[in-house]
DRENNULUM-804177 format. One record per residue (C-alpha): residue in three letters; chain; x, y, z. Coordinates in steps of 0.25 Angstrom, whole numbers, always signed. Each point is the difference from the previous one (the first is absolute). Layout:
# DRENNULUM-804177
<pt code="ALA" unit="A" c1="X" c2="Y" c3="Z"/>
...
***
This chain:
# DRENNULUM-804177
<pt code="UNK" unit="A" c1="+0" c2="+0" c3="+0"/>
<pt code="UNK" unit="A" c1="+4" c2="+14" c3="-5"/>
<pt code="UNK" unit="A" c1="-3" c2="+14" c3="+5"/>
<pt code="UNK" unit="A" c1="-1" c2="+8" c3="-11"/>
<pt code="UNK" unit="A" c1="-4" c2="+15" c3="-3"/>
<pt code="UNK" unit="A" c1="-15" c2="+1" c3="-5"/>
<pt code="UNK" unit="A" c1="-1" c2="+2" c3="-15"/>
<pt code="UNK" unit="A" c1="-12" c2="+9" c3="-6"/>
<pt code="UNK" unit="A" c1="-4" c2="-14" c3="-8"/>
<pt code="UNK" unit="A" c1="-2" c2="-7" c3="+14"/>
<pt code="UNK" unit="A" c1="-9" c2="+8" c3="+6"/>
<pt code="UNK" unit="A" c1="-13" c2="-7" c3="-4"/>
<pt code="UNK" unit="A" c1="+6" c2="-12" c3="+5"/>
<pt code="UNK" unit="A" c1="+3" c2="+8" c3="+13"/>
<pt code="UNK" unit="A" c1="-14" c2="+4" c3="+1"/>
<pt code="UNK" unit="A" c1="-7" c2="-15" c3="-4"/>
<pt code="UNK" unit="A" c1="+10" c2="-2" c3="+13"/>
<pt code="UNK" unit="A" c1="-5" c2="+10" c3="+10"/>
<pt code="UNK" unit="A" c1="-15" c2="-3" c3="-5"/>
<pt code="UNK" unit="A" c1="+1" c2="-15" c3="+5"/>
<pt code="UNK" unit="A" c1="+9" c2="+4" c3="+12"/>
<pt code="UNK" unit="A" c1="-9" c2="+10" c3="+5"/>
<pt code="UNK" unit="A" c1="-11" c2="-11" c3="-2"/>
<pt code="UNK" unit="A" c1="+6" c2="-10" c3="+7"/>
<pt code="UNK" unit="A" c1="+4" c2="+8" c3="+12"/>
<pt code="UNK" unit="A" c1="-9" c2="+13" c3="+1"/>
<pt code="UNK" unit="A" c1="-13" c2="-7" c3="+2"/>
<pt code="UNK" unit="A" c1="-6" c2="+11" c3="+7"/>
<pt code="UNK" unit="A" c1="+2" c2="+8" c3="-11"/>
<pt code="UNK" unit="A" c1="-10" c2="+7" c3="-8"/>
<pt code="UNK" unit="A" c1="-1" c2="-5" c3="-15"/>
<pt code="UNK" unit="A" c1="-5" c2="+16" c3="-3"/>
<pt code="UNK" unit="A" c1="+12" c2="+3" c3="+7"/>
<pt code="UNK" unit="A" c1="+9" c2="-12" c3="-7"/>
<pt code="UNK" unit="A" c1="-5" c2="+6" c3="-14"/>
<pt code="UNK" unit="A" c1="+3" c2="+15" c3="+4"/>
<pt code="UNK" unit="A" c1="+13" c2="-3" c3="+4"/>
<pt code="UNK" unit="A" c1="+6" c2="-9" c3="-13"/>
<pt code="UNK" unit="A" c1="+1" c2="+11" c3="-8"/>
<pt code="UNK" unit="A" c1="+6" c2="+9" c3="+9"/>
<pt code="UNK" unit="A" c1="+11" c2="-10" c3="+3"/>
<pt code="UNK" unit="A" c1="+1" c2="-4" c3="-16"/>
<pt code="UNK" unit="A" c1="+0" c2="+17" c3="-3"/>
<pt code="UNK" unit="A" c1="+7" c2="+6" c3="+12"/>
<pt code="UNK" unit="A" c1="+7" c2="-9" c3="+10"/>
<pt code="UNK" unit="A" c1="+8" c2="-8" c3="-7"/>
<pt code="UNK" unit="A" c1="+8" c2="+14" c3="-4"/>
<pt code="UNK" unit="A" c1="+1" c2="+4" c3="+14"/>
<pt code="UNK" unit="A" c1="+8" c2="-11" c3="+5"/>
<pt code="UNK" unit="A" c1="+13" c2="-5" c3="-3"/>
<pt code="UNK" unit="A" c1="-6" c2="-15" c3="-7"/>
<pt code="UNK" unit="A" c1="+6" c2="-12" c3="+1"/>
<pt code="UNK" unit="A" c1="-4" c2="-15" c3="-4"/>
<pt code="UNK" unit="A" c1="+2" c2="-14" c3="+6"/>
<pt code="UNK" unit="A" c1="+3" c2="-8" c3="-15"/>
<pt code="UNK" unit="A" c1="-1" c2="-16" c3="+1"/>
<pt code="UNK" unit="A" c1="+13" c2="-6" c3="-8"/>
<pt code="UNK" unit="A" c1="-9" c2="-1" c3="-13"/>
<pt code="UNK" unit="A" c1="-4" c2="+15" c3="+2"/>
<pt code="UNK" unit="A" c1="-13" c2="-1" c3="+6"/>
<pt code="UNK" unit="A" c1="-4" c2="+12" c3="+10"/>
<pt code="UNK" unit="A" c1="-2" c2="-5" c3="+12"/>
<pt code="UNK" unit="A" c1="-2" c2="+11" c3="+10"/>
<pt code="UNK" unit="A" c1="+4" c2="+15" c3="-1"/>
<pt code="UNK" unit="A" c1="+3" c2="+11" c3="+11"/>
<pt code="UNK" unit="A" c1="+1" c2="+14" c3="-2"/>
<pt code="UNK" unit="A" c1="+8" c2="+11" c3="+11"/>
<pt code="UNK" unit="A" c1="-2" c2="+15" c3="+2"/>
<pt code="UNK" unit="A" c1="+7" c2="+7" c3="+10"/>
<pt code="UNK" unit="A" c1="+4" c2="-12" c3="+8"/>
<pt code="UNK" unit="A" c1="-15" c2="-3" c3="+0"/>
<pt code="UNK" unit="A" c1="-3" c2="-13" c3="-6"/>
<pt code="UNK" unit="A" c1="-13" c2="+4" c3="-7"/>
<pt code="UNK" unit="A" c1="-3" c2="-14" c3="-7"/>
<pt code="UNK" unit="A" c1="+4" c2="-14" c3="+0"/>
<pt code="UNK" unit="A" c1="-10" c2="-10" c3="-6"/>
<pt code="UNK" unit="A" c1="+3" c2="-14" c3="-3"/>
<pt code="UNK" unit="A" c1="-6" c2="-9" c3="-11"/>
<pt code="UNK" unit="A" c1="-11" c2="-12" c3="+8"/>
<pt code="UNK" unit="A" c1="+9" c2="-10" c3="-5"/>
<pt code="UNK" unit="A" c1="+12" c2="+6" c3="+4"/>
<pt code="UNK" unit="A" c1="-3" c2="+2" c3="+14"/>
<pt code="UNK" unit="A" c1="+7" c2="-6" c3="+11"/>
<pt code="UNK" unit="A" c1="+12" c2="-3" c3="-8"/>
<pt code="UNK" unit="A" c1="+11" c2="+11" c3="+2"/>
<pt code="UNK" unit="A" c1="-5" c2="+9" c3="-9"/>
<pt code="UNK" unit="A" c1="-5" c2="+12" c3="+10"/>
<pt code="UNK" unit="A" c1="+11" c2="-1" c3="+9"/>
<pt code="UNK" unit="A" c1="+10" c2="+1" c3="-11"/>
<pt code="UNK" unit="A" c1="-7" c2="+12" c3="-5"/>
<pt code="UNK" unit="A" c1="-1" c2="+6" c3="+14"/>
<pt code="UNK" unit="A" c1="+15" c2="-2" c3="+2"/>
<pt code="UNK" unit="A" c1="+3" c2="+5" c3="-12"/>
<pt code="UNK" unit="A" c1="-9" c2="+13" c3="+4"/>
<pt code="UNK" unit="A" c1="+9" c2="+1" c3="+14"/>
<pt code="UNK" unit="A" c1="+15" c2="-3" c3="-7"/>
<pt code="UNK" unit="A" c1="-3" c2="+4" c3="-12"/>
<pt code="UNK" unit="A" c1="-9" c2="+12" c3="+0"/>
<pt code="UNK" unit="A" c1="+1" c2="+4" c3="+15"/>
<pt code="UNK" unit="A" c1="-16" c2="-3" c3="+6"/>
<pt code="UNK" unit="A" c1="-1" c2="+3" c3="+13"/>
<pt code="UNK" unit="A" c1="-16" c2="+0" c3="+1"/>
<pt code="UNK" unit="A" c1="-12" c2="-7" c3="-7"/>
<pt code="UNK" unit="A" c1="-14" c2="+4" c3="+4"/>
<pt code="UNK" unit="A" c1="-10" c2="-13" c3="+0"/>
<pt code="UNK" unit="A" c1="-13" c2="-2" c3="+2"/>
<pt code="UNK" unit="A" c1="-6" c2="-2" c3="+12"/>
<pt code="UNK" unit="A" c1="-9" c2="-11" c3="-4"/>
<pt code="UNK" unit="A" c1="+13" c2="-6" c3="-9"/>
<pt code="UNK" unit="A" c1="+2" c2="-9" c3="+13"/>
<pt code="UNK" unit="A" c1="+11" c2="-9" c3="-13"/>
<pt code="UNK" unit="A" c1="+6" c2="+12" c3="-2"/>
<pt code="UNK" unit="A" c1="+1" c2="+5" c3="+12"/>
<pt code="UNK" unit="A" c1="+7" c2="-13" c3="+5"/>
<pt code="UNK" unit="A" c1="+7" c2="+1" c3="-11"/>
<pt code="UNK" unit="A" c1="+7" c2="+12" c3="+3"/>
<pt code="UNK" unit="A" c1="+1" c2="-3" c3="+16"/>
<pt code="UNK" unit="A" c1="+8" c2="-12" c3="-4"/>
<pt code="UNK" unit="A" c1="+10" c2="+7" c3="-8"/>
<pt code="UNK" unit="A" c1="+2" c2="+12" c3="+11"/>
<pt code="UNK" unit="A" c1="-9" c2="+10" c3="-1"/>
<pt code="UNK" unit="A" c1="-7" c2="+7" c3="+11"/>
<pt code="UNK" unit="A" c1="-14" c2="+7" c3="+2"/>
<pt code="UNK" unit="A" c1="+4" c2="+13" c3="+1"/>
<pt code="UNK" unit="A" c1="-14" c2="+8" c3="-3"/>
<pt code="UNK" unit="A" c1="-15" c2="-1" c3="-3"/>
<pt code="UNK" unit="A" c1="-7" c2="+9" c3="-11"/>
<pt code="UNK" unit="A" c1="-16" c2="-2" c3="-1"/>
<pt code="UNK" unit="A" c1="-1" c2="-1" c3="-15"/>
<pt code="UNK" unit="A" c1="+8" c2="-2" c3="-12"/>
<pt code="UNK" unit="A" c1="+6" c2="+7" c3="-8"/>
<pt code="UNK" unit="A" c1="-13" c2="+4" c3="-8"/>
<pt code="UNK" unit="A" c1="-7" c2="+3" c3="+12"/>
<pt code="UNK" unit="A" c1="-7" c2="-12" c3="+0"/>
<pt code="UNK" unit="A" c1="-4" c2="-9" c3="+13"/>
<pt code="UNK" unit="A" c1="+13" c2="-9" c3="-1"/>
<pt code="UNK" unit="A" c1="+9" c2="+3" c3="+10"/>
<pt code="UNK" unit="A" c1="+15" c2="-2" c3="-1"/>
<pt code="UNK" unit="A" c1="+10" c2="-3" c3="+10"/>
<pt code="UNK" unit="A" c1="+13" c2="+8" c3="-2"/>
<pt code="UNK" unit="A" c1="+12" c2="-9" c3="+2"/>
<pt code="UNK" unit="A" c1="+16" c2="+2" c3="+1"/>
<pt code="UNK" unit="A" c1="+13" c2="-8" c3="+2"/>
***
């Protein structure tokens, strides 16, 4: 497995990614709200971070995270990658590589919550809502 830099040609895989991840682990998540955000995060997210992709040996995305200022404002794995290395090697990556010190996560996300805990983040604050102002709230976590 690679990490690679995201290419403009990769986002619509990047984006079938986040659609199944958010489905297999934001249950409590609105589909109004789903299909609100998929072309905010396929039009403007992806250029506010620094992108970068999990590739399989045969070049398959497997997972993607994406970094701004030391935040890690995105890391979604494919359903069938799960569990097999790829969000830790793309957190890592974040850490070493792209210097993440803080995530936020969604209180109800108790995988990614865990997820995170495990590999030494903190809660270090609570907001409400989201960052649309919707009834989501995020826990603010650091190293």
């Amino acid at each position: 497995m690679n990490i690679e830099i995201v290419e403009k040609d990769d986002r619509q895989r990047l984006i079938e990614i986040w659609e199944a991840s958010v489905r297999a682990t934001h249950d409590f998540l609105a589909e109004e709200d789903l299909q609100e955000l998929k072309p905010l995060i396929l039009e403007q997210y992806f250029d506010a971070v620094d992108l970068r992709c999990a590739r399989s040996g045969d070049g398959e995305i497997l997972g993607f995270c994406g970094v701004h200022d030391g935040n890690i404002e995105m890391l979604f794995i494919s359903p069938d990658a799960r569990g097999k290395g790829v969000g830790a090697m793309l957190a890592a990556y974040a850490i070493k590589e792209q210097g993440a010190t803080k995530v936020d996560v969604n209180e109800q996300n108790e995988q990614a919550l865990g997820f995170y805990q495990h590999i030494g983040f903190s809660v270090t604050g609570y907001s409400p809502v989201d960052g649309q102002g919707k009834p989501y709230p995020f826990l603010h976590m650091a190293l």
